[in-house]
N, C-alpha and C positions, 0 to 999 in steps of 0.2 A: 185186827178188829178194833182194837183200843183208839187207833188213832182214828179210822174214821168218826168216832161218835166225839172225842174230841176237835175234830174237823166241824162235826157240823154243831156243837156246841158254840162252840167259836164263831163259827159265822152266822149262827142265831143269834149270839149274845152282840153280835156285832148290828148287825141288821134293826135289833130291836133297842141300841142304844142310837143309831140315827136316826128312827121314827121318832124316840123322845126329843131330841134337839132339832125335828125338824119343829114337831110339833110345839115348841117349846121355844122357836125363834118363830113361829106363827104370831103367838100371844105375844110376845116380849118383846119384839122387835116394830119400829115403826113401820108403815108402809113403804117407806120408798128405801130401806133397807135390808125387806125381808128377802129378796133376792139376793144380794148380794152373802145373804147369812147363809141361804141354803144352797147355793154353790161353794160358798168353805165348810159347811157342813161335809157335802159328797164330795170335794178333794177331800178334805180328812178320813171321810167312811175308807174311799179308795187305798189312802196310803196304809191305814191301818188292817185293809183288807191282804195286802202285798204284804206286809211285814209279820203278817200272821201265819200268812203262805209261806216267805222264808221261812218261819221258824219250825210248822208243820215240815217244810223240805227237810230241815237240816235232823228232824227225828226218825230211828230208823226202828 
Protein backbone atom coordinates (compact mmCIF):
# COMPACT_ATOMS: atom_id res chain seq x y z
CA UNK A 1 0.00 0.00 0.00
CA UNK A 2 2.98 2.44 0.91
CA UNK A 3 4.43 2.19 -2.37
CA UNK A 4 1.58 2.89 -4.50
CA UNK A 5 0.83 6.33 -2.76
CA UNK A 6 4.43 6.87 -3.03
CA UNK A 7 4.01 6.03 -6.86
CA UNK A 8 1.65 8.48 -7.32
CA UNK A 9 3.34 11.04 -5.09
CA UNK A 10 6.01 10.75 -7.52
CA UNK A 11 4.40 11.13 -10.50
CA UNK A 12 2.23 14.08 -9.20
CA UNK A 13 5.35 15.71 -8.07
CA UNK A 14 6.70 15.05 -11.36
CA UNK A 15 3.77 16.14 -13.59
CA UNK A 16 3.42 19.38 -11.63
CA UNK A 17 7.09 20.25 -11.83
CA UNK A 18 6.84 20.00 -15.86
CA UNK A 19 3.79 22.26 -15.78
CA UNK A 20 6.02 24.92 -13.87
CA UNK A 21 9.00 24.79 -16.59
CA UNK A 22 6.68 24.51 -19.30
CA UNK A 23 4.96 27.39 -18.03
CA UNK A 24 8.02 29.03 -17.18
CA UNK A 25 9.85 28.48 -20.65
CA UNK A 26 6.39 30.15 -21.82
CA UNK A 27 7.37 33.57 -20.18
CA UNK A 28 11.22 33.30 -20.37
CA UNK A 29 11.81 32.07 -23.46
CA UNK A 30 11.77 33.97 -26.90
CA UNK A 31 9.42 33.10 -29.48
CA UNK A 32 11.26 31.21 -31.75
CA UNK A 33 12.74 29.22 -28.97
CA UNK A 34 9.93 28.15 -26.97
CA UNK A 35 9.62 24.98 -28.78
CA UNK A 36 12.52 23.87 -28.75
CA UNK A 37 12.38 24.55 -24.63
CA UNK A 38 9.30 22.53 -24.29
CA UNK A 39 10.52 19.47 -26.21
CA UNK A 40 13.62 19.25 -23.76
CA UNK A 41 11.37 19.99 -21.21
CA UNK A 42 9.10 16.58 -22.07
CA UNK A 43 12.39 14.55 -23.02
CA UNK A 44 13.36 15.32 -19.51
CA UNK A 45 9.63 14.91 -17.68
CA UNK A 46 10.08 11.32 -19.77
CA UNK A 47 13.66 10.31 -18.63
CA UNK A 48 12.91 11.29 -15.14
CA UNK A 49 9.50 9.59 -15.33
CA UNK A 50 11.54 6.06 -16.29
CA UNK A 51 14.07 6.58 -13.74
CA UNK A 52 11.50 6.90 -11.13
CA UNK A 53 9.82 3.62 -12.50
CA UNK A 54 13.24 1.90 -11.97
CA UNK A 55 13.64 2.85 -8.76
CA UNK A 56 9.73 2.35 -7.71
CA UNK A 57 10.69 -1.46 -9.72
CA UNK A 58 13.77 -2.05 -7.80
CA UNK A 59 11.51 -1.54 -4.20
CA UNK A 60 9.85 -4.40 -2.89
Amino acid sequence: MKKNWLEIGISSGLVFLMIVLILAAQMALPAELRSSGFALIVLLFMVAMGLAGLKLMDMK
